[in-house]
PDB file of N, CA, C and O in Angstrom:
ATOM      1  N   UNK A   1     104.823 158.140  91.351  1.00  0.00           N
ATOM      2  CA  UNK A   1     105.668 157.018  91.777  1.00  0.00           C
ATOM      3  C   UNK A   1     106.271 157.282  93.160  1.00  0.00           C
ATOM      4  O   UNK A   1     106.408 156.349  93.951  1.00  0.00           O
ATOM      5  N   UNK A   2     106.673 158.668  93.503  1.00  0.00           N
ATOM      6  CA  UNK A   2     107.223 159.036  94.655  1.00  0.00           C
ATOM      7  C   UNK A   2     106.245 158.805  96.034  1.00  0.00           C
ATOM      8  O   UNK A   2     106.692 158.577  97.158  1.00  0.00           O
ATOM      9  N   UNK A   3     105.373 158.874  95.818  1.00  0.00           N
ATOM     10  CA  UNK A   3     104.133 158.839  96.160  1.00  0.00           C
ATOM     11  C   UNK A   3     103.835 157.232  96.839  1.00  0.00           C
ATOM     12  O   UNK A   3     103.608 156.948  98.015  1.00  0.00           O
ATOM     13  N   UNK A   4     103.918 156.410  95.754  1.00  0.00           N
ATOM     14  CA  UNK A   4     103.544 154.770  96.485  1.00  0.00           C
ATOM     15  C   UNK A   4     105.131 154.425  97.134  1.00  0.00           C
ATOM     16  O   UNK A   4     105.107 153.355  97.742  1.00  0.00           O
ATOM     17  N   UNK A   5     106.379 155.034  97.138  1.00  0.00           N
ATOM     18  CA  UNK A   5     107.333 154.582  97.963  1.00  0.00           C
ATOM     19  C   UNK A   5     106.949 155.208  99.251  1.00  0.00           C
ATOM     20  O   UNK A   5     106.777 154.453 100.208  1.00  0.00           O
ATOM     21  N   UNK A   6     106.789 156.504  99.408  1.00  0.00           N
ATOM     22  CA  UNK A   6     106.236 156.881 100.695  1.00  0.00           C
ATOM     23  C   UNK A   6     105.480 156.044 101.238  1.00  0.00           C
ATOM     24  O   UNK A   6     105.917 155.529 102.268  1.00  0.00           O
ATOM     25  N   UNK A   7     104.218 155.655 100.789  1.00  0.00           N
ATOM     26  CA  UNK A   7     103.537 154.779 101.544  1.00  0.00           C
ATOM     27  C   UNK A   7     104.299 153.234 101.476  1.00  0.00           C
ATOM     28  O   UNK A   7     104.237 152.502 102.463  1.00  0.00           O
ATOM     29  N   UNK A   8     104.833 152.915 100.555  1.00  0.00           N
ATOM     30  CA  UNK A   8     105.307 151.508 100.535  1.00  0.00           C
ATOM     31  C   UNK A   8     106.674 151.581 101.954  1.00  0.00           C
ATOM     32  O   UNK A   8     107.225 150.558 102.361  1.00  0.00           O
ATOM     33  N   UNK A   9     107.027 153.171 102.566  1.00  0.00           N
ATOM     34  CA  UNK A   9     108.125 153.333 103.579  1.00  0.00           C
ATOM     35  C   UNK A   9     107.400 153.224 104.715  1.00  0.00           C
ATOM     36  O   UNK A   9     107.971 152.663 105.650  1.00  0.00           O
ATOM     37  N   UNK A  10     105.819 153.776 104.962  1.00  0.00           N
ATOM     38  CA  UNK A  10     105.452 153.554 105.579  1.00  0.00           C
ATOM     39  C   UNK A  10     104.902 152.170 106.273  1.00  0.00           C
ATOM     40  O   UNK A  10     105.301 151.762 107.364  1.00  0.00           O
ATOM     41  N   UNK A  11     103.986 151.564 105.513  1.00  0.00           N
ATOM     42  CA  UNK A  11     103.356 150.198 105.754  1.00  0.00           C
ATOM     43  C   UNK A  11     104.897 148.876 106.005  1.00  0.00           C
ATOM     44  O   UNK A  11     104.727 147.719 106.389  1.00  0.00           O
ATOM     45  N   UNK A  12     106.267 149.502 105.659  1.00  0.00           N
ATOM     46  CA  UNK A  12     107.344 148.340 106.281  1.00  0.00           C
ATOM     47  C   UNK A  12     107.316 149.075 107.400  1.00  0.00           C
ATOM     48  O   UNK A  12     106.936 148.210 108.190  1.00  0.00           O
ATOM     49  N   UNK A  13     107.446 150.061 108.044  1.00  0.00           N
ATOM     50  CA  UNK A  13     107.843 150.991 109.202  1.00  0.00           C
ATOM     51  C   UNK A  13     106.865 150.206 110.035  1.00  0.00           C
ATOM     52  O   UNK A  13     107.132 149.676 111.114  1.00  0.00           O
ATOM     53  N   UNK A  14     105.566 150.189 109.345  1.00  0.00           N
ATOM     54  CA  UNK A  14     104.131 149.603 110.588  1.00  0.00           C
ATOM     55  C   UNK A  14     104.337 148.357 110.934  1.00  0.00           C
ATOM     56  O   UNK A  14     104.098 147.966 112.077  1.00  0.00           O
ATOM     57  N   UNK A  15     105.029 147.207 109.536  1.00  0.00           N
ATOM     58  CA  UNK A  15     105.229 146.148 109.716  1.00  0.00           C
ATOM     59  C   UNK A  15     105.835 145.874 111.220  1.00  0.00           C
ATOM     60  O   UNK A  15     105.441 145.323 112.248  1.00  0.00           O
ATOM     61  N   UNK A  16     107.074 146.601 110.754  1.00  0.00           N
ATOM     62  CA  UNK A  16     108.353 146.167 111.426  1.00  0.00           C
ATOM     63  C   UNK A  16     107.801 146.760 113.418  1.00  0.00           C
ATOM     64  O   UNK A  16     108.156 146.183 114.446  1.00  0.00           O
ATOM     65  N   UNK A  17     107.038 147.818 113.339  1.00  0.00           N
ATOM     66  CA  UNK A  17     106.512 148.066 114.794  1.00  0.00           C
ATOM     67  C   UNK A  17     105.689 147.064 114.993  1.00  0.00           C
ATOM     68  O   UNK A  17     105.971 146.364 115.965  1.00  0.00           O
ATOM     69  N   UNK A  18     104.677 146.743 114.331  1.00  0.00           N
ATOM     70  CA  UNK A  18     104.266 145.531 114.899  1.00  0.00           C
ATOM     71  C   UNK A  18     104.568 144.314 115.087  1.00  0.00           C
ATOM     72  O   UNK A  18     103.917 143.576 115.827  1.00  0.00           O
ATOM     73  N   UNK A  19     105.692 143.925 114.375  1.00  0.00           N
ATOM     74  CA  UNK A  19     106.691 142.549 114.800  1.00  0.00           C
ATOM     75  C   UNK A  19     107.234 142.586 115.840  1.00  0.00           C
ATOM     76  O   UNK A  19     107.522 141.636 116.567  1.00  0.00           O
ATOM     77  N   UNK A  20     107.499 144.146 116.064  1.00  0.00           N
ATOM     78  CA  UNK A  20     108.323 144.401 117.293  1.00  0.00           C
ATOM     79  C   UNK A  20     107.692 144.544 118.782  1.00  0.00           C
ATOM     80  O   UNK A  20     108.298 144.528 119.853  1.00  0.00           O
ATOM     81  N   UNK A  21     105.966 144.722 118.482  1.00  0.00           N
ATOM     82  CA  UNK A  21     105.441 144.979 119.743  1.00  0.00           C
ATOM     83  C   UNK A  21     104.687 143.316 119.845  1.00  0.00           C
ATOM     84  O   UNK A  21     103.693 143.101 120.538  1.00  0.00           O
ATOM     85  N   UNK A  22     105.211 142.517 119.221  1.00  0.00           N
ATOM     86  CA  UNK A  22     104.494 140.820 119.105  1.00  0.00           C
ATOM     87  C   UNK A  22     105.358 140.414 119.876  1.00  0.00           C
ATOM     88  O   UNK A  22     105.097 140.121 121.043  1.00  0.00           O
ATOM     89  N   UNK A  23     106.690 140.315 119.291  1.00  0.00           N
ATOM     90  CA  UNK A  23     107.965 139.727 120.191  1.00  0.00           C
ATOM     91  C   UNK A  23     108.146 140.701 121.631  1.00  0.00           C
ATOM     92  O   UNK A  23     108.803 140.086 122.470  1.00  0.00           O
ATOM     93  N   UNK A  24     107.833 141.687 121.964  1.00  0.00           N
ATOM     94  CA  UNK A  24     107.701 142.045 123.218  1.00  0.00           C
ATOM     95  C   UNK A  24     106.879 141.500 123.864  1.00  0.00           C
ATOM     96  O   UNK A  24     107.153 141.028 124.968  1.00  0.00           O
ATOM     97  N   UNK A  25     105.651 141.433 123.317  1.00  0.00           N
ATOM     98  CA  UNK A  25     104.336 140.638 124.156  1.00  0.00           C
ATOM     99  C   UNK A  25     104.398 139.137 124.294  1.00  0.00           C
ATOM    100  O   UNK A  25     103.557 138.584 125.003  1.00  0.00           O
ATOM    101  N   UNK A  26     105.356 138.408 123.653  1.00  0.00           N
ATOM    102  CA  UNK A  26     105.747 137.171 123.254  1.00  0.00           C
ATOM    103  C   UNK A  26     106.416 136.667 124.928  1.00  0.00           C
ATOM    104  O   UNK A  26     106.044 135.909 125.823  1.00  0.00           O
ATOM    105  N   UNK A  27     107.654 137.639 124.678  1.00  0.00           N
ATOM    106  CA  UNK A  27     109.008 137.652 125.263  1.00  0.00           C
ATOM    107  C   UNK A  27     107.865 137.801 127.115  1.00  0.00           C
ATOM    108  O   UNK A  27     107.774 136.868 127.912  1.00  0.00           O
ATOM    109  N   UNK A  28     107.387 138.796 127.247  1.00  0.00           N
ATOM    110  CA  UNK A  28     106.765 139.093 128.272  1.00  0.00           C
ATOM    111  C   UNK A  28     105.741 137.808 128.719  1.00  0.00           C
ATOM    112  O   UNK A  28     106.011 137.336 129.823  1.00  0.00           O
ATOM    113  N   UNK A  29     104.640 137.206 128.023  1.00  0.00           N
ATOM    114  CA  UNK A  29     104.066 136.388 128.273  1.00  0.00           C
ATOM    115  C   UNK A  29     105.106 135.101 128.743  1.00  0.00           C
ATOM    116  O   UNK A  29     104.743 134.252 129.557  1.00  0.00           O
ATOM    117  N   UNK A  30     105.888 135.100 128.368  1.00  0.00           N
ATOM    118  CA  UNK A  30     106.853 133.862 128.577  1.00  0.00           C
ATOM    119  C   UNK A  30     107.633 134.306 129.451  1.00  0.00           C
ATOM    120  O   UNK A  30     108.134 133.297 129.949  1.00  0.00           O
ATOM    121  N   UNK A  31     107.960 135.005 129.840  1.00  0.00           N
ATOM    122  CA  UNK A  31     108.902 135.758 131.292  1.00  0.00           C
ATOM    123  C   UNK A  31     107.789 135.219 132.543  1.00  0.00           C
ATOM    124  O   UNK A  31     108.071 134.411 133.428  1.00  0.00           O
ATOM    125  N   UNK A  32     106.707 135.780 132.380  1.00  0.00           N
ATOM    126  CA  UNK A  32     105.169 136.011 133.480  1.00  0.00           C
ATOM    127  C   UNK A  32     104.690 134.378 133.298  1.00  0.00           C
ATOM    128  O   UNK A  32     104.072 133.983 134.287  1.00  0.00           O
ATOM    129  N   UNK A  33     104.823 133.563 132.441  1.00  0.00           N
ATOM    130  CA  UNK A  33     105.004 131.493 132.702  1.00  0.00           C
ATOM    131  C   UNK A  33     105.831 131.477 133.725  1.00  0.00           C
ATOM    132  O   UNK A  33     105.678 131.375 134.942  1.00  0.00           O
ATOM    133  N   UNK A  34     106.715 131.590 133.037  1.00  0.00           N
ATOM    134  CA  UNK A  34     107.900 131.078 134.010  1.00  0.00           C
ATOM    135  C   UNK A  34     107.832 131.488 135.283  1.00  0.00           C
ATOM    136  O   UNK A  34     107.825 130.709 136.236  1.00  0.00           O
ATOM    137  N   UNK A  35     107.779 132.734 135.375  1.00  0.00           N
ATOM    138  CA  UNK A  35     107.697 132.837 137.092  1.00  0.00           C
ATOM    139  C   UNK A  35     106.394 132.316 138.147  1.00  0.00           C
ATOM    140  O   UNK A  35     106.418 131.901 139.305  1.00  0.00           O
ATOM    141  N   UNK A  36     105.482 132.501 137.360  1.00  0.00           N
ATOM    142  CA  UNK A  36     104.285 132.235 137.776  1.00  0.00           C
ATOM    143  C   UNK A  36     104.421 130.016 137.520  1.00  0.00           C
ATOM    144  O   UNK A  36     103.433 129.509 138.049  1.00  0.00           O
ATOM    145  N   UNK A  37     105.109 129.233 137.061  1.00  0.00           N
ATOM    146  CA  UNK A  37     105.366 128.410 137.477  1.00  0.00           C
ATOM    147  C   UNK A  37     106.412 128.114 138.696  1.00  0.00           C
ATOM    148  O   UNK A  37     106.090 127.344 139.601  1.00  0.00           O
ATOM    149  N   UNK A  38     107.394 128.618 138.677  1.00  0.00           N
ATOM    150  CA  UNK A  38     108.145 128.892 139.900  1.00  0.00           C
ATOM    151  C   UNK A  38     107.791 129.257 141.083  1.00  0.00           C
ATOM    152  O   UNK A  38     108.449 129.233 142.124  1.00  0.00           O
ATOM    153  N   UNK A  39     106.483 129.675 140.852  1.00  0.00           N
ATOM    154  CA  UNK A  39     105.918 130.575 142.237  1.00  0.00           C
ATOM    155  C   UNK A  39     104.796 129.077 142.519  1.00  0.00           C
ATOM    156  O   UNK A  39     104.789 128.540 143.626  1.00  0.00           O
ATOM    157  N   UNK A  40     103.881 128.534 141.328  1.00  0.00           N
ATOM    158  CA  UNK A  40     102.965 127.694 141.766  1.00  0.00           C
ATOM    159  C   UNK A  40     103.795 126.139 141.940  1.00  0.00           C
ATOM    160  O   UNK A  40     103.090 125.184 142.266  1.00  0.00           O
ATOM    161  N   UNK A  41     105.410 125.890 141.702  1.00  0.00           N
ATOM    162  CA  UNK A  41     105.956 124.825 141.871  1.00  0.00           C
ATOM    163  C   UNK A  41     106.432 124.683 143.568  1.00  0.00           C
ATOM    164  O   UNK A  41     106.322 123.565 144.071  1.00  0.00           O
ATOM    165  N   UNK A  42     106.911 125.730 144.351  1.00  0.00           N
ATOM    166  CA  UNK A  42     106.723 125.742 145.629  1.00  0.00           C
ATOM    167  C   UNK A  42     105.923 125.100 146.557  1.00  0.00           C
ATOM    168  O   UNK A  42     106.019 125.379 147.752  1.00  0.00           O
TER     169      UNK A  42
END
């Protein structure tokens, strides 16, 4: 039993890094719009 919580600690740990490296790439793609409209609205 100790055994599937370890992994059940792991696979939220992976979750939660990969939610976290989505909303970075999210956050970034939408930073790099915006400017790159600002730059082609000139």
């Amino acid at each position: 039993m100790r055994f599937f919580f370890e992994c059940l600690a792991v696979v939220v740990i992976l979750l939660a890094a990969a939610v976290l490296v989505v909303v970075v790439a999210v956050l970034a793609v939408l930073a790099l719009v915006e400017a790159w409209l600002k730059w082609w609205k000139r």
